[in-house]
MDAnalysis code that builds the backbone (N, CA, C; Angstrom):
import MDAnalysis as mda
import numpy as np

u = mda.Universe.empty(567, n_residues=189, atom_resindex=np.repeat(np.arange(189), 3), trajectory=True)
u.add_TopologyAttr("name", ["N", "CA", "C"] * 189)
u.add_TopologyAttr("resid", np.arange(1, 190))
u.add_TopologyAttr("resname", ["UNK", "UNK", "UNK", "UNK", "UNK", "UNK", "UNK", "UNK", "UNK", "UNK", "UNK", "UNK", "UNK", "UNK", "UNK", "UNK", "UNK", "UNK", "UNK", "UNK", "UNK", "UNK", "UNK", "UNK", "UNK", "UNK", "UNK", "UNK", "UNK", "UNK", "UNK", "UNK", "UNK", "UNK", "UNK", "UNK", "UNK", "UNK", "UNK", "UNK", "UNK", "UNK", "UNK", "UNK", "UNK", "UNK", "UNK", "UNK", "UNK", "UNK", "UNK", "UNK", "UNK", "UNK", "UNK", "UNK", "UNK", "UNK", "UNK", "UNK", "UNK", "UNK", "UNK", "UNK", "UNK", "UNK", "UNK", "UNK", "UNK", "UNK", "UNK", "UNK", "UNK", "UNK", "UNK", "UNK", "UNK", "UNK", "UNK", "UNK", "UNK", "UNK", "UNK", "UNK", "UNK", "UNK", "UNK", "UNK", "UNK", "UNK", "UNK", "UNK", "UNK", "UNK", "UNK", "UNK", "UNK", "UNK", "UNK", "UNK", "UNK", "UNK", "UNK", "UNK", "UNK", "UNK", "UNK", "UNK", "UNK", "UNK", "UNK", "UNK", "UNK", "UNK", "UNK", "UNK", "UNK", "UNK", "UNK", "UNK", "UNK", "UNK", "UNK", "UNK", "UNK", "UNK", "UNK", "UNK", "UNK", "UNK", "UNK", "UNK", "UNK", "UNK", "UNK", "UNK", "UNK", "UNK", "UNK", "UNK", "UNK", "UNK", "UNK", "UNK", "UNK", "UNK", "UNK", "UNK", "UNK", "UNK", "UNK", "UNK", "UNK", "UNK", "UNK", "UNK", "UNK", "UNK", "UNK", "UNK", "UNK", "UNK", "UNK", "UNK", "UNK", "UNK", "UNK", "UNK", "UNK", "UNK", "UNK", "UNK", "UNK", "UNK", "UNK", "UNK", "UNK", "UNK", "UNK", "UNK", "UNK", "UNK", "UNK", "UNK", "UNK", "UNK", "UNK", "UNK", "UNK"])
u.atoms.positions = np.array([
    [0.844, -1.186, 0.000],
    [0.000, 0.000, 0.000],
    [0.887, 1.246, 0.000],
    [0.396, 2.137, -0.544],
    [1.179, 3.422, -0.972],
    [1.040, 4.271, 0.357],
    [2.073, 5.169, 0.689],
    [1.664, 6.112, 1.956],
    [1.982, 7.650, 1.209],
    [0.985, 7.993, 1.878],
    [0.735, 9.675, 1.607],
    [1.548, 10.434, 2.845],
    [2.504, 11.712, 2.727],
    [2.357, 12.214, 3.852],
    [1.970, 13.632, 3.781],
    [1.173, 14.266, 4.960],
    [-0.074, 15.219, 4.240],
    [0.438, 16.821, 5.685],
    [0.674, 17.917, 4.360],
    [1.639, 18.885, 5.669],
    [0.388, 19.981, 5.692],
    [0.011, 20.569, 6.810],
    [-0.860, 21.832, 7.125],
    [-0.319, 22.332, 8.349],
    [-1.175, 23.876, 7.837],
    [-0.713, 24.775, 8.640],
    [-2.012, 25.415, 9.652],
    [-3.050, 25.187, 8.968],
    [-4.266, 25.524, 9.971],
    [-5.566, 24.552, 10.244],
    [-7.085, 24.411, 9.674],
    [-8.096, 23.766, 10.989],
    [-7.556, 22.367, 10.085],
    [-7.151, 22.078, 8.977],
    [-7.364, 20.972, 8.409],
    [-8.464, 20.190, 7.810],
    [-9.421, 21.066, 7.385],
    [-10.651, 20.666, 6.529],
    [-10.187, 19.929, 5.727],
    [-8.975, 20.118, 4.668],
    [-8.843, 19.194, 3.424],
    [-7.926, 17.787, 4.080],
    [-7.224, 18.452, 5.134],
    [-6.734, 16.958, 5.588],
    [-7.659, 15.760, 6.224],
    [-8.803, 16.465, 6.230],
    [-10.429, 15.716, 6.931],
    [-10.441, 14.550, 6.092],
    [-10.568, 15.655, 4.743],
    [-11.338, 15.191, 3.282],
    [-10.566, 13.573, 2.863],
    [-8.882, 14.357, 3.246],
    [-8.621, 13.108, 3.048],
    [-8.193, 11.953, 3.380],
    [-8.279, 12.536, 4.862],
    [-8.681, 11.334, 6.084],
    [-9.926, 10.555, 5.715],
    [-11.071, 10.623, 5.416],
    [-12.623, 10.574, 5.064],
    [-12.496, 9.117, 3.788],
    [-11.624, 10.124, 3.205],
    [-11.152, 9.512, 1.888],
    [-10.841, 7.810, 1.877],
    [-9.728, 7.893, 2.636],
    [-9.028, 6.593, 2.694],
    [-9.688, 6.183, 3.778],
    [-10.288, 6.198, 4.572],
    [-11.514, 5.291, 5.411],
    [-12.615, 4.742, 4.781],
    [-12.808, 5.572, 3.503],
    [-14.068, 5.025, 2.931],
    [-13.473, 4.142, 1.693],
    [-12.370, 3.883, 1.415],
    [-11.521, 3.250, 0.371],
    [-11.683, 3.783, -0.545],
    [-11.573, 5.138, -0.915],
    [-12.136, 5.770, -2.395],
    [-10.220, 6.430, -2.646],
    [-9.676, 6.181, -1.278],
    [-8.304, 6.275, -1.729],
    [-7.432, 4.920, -1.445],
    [-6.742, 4.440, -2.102],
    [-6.241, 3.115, -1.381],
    [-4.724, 3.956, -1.129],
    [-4.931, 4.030, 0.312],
    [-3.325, 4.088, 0.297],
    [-3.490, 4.418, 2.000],
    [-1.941, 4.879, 2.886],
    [-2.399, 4.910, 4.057],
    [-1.710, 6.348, 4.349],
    [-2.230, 6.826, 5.185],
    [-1.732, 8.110, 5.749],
    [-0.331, 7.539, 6.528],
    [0.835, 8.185, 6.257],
    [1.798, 7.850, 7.033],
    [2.044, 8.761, 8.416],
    [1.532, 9.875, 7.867],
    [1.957, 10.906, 9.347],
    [1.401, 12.285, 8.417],
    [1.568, 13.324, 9.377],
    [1.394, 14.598, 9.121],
    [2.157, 15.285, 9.594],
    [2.615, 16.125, 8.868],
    [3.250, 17.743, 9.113],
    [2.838, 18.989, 9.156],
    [3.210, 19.501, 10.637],
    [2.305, 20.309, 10.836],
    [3.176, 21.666, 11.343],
    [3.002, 22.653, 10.937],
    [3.787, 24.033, 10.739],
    [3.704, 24.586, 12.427],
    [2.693, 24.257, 13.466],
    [2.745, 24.582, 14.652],
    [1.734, 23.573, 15.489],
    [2.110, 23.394, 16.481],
    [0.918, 22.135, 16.858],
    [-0.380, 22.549, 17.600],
    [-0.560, 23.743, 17.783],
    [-2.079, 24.250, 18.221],
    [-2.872, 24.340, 16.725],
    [-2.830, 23.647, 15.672],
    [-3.743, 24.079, 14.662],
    [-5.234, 22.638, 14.557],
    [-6.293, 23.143, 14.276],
    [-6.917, 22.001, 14.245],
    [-6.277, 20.695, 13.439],
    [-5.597, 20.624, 12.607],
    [-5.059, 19.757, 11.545],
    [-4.739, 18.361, 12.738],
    [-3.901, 18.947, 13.581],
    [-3.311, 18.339, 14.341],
    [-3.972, 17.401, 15.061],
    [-5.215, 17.970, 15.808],
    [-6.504, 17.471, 16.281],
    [-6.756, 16.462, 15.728],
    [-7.144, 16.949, 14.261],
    [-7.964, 15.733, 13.216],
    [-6.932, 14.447, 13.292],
    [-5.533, 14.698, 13.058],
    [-5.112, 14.164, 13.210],
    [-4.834, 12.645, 14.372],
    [-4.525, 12.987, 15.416],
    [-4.533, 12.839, 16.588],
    [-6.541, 11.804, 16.890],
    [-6.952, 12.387, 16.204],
    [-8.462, 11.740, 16.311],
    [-8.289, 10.285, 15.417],
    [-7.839, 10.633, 14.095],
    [-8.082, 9.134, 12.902],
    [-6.336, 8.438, 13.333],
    [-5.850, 8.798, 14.349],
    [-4.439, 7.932, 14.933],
    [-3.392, 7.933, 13.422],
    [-3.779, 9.306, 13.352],
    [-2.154, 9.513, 12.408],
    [-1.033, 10.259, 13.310],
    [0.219, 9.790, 12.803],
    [1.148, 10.649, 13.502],
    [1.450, 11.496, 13.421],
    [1.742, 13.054, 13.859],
    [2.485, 14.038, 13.651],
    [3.698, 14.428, 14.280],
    [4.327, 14.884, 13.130],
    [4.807, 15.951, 13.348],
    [5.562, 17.263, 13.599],
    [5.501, 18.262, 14.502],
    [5.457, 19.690, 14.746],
    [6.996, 19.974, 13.840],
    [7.001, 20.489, 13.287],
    [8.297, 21.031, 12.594],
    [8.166, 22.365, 12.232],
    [8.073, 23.804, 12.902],
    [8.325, 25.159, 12.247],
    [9.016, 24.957, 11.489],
    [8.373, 25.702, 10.324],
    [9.469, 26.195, 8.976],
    [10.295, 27.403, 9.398],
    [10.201, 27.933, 10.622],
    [11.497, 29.079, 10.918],
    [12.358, 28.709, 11.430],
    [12.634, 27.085, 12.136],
    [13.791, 27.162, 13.043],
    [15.049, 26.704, 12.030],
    [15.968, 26.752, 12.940],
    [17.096, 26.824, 12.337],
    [17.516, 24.586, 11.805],
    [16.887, 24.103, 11.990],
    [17.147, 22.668, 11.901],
    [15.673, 22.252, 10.961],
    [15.133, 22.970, 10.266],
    [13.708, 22.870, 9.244],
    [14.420, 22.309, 8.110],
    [14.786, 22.391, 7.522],
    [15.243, 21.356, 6.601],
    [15.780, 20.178, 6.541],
    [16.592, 19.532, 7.400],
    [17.275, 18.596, 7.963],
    [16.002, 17.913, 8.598],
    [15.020, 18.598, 9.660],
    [13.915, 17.658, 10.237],
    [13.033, 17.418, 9.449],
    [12.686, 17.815, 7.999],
    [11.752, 17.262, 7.307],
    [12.516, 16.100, 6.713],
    [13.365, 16.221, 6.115],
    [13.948, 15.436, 5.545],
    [14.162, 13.884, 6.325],
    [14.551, 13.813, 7.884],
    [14.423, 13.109, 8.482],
    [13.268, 11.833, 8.965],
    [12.122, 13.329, 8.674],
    [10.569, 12.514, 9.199],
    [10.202, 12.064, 7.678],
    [10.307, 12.516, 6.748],
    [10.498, 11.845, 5.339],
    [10.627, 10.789, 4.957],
    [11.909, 10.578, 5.805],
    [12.654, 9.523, 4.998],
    [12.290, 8.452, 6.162],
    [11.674, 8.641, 7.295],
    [11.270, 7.402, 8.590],
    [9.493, 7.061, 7.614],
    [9.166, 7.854, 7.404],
    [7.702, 8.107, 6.584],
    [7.605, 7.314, 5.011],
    [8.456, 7.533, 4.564],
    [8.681, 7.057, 3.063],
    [7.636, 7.119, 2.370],
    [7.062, 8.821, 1.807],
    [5.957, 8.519, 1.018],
    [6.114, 8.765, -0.167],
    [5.202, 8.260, -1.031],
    [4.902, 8.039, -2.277],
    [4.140, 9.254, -3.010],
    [3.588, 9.503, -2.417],
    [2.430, 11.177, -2.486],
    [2.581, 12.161, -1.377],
    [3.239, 13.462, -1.346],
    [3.091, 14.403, -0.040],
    [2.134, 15.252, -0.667],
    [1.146, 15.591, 0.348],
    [0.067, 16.607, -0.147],
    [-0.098, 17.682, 0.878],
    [0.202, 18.434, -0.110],
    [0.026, 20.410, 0.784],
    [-0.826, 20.871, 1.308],
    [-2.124, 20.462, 2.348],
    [-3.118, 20.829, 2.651],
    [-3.399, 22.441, 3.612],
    [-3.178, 23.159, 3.113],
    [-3.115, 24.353, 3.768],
    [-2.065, 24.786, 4.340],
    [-1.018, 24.241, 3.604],
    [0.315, 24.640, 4.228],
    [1.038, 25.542, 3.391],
    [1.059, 27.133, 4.436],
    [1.730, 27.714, 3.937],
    [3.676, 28.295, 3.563],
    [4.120, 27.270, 4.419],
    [5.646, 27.515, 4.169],
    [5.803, 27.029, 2.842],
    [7.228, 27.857, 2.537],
    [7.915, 27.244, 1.308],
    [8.612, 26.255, 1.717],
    [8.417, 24.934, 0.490],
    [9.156, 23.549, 0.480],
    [10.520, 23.652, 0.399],
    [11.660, 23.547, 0.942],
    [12.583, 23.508, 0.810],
    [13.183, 22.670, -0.882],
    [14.215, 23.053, -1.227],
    [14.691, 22.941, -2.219],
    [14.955, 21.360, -2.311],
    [16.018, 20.883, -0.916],
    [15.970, 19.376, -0.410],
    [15.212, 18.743, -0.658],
    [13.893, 18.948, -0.620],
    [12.960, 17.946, -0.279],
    [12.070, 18.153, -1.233],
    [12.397, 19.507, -2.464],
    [11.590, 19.343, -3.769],
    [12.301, 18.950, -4.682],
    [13.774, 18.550, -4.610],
    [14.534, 17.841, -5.575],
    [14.616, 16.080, -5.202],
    [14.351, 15.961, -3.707],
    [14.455, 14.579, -3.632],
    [12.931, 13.614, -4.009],
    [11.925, 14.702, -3.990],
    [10.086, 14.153, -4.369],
    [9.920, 15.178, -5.295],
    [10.509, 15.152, -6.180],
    [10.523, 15.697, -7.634],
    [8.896, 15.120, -8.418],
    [7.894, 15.844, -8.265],
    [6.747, 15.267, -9.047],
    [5.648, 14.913, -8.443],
    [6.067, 14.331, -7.003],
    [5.376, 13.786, -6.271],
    [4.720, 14.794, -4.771],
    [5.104, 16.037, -4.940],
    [4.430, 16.956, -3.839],
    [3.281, 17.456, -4.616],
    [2.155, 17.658, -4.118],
    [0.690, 18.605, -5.151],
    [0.539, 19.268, -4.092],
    [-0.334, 20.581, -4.060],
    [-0.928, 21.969, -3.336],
    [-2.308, 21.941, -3.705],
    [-2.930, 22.486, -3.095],
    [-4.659, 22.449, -3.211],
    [-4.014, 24.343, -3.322],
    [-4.819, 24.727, -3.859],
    [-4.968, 26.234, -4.437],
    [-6.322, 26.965, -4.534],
    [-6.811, 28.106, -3.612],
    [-7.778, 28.362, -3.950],
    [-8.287, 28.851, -4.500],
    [-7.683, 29.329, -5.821],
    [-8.275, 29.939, -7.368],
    [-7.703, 29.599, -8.505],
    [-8.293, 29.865, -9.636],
    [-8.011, 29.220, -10.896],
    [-6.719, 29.643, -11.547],
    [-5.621, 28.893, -11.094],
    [-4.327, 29.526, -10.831],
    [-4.100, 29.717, -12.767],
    [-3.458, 30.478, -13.489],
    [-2.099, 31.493, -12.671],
    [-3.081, 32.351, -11.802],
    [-4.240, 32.987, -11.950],
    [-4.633, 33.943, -11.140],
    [-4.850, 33.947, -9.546],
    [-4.179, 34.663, -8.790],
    [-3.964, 35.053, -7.126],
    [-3.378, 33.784, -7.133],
    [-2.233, 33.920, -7.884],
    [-0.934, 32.321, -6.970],
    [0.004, 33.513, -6.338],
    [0.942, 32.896, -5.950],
    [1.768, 33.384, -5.618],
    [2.492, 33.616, -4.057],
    [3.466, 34.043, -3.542],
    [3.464, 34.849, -2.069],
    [2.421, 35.706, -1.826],
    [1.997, 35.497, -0.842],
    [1.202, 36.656, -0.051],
    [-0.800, 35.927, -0.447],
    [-0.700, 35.346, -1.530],
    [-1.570, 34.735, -1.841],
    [-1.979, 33.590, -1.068],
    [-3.113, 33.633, -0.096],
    [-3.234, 32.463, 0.123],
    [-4.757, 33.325, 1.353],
    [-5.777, 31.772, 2.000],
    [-7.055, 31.784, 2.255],
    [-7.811, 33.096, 1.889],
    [-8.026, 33.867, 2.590],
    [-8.964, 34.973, 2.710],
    [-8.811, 36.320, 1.271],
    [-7.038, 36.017, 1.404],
    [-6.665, 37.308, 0.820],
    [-7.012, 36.936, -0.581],
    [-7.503, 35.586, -1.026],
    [-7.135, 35.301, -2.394],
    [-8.998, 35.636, -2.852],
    [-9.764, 35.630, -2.048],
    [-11.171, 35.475, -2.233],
    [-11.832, 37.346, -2.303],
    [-10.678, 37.727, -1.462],
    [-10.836, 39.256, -1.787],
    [-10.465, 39.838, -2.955],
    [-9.531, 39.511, -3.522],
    [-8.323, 39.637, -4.440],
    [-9.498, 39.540, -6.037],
    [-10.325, 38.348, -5.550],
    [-11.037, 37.849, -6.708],
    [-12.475, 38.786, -6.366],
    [-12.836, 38.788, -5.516],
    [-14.088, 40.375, -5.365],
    [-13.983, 41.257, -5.964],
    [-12.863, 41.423, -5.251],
    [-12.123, 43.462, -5.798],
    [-12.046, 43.385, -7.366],
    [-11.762, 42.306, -7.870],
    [-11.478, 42.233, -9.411],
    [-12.753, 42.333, -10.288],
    [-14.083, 41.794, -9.708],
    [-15.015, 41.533, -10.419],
    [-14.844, 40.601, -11.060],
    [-14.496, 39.211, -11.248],
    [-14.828, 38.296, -11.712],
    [-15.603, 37.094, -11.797],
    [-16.255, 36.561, -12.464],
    [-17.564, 36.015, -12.549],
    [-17.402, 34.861, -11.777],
    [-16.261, 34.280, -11.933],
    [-15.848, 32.780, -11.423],
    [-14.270, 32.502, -11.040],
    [-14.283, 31.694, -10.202],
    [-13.005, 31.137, -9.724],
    [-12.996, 29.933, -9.136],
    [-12.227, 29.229, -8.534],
    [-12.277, 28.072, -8.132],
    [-11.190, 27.591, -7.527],
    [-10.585, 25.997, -7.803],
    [-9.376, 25.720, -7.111],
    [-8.771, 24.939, -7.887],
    [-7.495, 24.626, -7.731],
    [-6.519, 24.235, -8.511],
    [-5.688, 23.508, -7.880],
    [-5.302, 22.108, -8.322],
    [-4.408, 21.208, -7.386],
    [-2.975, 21.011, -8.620],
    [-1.997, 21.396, -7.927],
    [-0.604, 21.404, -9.570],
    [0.612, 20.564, -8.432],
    [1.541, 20.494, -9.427],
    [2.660, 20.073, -8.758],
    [3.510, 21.106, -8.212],
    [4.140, 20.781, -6.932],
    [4.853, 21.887, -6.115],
    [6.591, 22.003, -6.944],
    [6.442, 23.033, -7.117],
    [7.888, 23.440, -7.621],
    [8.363, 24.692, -6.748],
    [9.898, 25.365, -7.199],
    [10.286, 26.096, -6.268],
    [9.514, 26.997, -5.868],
    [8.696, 27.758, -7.279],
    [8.005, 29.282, -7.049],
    [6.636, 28.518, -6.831],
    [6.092, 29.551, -5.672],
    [4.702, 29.860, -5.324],
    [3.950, 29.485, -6.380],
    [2.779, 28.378, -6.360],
    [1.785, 28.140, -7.019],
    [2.230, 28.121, -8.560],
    [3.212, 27.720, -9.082],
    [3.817, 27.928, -10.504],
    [4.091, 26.135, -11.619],
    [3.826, 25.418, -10.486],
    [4.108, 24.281, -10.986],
    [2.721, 23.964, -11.978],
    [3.302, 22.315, -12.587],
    [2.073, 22.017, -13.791],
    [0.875, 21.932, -12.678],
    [-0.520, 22.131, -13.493],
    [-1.874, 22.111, -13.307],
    [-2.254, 21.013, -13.282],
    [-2.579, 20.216, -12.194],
    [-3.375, 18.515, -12.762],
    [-4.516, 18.729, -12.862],
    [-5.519, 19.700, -12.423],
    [-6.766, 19.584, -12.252],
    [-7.373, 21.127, -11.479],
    [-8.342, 21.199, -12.056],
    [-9.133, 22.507, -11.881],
    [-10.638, 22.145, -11.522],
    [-11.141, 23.038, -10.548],
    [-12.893, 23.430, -10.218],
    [-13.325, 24.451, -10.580],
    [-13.842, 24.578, -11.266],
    [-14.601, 26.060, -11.417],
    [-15.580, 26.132, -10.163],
    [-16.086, 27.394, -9.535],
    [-17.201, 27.923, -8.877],
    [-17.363, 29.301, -9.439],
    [-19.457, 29.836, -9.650],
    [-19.128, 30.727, -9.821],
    [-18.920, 32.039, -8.879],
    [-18.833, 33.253, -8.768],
    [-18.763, 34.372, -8.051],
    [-20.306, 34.834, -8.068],
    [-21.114, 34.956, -7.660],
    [-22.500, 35.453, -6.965],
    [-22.304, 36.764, -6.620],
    [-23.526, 37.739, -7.073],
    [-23.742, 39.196, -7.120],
    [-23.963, 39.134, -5.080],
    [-23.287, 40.049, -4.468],
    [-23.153, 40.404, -3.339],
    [-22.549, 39.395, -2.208],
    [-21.576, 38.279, -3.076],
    [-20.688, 37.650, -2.142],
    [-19.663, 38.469, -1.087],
    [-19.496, 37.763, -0.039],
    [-18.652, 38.044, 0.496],
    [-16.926, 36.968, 0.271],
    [-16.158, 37.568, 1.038],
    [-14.691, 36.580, 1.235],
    [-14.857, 35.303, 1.319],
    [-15.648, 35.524, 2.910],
    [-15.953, 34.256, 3.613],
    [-17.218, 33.403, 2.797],
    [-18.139, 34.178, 1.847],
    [-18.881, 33.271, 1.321],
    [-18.561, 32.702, 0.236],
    [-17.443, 33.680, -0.493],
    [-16.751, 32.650, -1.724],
    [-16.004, 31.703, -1.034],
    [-15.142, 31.561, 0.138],
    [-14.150, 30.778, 0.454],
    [-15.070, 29.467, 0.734],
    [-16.293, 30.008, 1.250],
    [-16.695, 28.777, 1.543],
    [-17.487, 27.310, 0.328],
    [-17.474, 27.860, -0.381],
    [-18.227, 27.265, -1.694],
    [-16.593, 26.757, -2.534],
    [-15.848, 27.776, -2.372],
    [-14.487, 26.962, -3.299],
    [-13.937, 25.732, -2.354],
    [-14.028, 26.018, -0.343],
    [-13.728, 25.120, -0.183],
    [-14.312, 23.629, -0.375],
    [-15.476, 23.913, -0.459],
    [-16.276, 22.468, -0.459],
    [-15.617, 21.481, -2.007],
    [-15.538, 22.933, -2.911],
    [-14.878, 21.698, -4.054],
    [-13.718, 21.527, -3.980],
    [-12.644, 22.190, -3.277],
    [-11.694, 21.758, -2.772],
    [-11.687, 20.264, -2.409],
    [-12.318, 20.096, -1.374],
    [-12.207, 18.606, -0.138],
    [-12.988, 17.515, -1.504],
    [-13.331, 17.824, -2.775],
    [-13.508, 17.276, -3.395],
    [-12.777, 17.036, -4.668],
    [-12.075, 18.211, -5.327],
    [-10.619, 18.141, -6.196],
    [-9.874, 17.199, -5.556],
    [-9.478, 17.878, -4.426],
    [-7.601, 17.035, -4.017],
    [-8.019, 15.567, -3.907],
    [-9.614, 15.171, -3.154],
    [-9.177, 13.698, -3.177],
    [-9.613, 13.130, -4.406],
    [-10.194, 13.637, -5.124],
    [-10.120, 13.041, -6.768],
    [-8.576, 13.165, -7.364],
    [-8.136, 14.028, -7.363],
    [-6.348, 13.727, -7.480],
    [-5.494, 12.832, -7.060],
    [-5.814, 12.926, -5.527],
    [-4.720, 11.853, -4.719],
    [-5.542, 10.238, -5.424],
    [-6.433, 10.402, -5.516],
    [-6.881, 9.096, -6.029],
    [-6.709, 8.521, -7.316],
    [-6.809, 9.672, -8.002],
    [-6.525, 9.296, -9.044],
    [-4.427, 8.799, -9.474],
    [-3.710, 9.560, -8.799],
    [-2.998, 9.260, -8.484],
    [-1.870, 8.078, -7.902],
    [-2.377, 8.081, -6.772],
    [-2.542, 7.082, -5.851],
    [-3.063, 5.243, -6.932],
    [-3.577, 5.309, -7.294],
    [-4.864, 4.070, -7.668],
    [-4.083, 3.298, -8.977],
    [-3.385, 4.868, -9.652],
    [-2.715, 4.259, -10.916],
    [-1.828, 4.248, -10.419],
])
């Protein structure tokens, strides 16, 4: 069986999805552990609930590259998936899983990728613009922010008098439904 290892930084809705996922066998593979950017985030919780392991590794300390690499390589996965994790991947560990890291994205990338891009700010970003529709985007992780290939796209549309929080919430739902159609699809072949 293939192991996934799945990194977030806040409540962990998509790491739910794909906790949910592989309980219901619609993913065959097993969660090996999680990585988690600080350990008060719900992710951790969820975690800790379906008896996956974490863990805690800040991307600021001075031994962040060396400790991923470590829990990596005790982990040995086949698929790492970015579930709301906002640090940058180290170079190490995107040359040694070359292909094999994906990001859940919450708009129809190239548009609002990037630094500084990411939950709330990206749903404003797409208000302020006036655009009819947006959605989410799951690609492969490369060095730059949200720049890698595209595997798969959601459209949602934008609704006359949305808010942030009411677009975020409609892209997330197809979110927790993109990534695990990816990892599965993935995963399966």
């Amino acid at each position: 069986m293939k192991n996934i290892v799945v990194f977030a930084s806040g409540s962990g809705t998509n790491f739910q999805a794909i906790i949910d996922s592989v309980k219901s066998g619609k993913i065959n593979a097993n969660i090996s552990g999680l990585i988690a950017s600080k350990s008060d985030i719900g992710a951790t919780g969820r975690a800790e609930k379906a008896g996956v392991p974490v863990a805690v590794i800040p991307p600021g300390s001075e031994s962040f590259k060396s400790d991923l690499e470590d829990q990596l390589r005790e982990w040995q996965p086949d698929l790492i998936v970015l579930a709301g994790y906002l640090a940058k991947i180290p170079k190490n560990i995107l040359d040694k899983y070359s292909g094999k890291i994906i990001n859940i994205h919450p708009s129809l990338l190239p548009k609002y990728g990037g630094s500084g891009f990411y939950g709330s700010r990206v749903h404003q970003a797409v208000i302020r613009s006036g655009d009819i529709e947006t959605g989410c985007t799951v690609h492969i992780v490369t060095e730059e922010y949200d720049q890698g290939p595209v595997l798969a796209q959601k459209k949602v549309p934008v609704k006359p008098g949305d808010t942030a929080a009411d677009l975020a919430n409609r892209v997330l739902k197809e979110e927790h439904k993109l990534l695990t159609e990816v990892i599965s699809t993935i995963i399966n072949n």
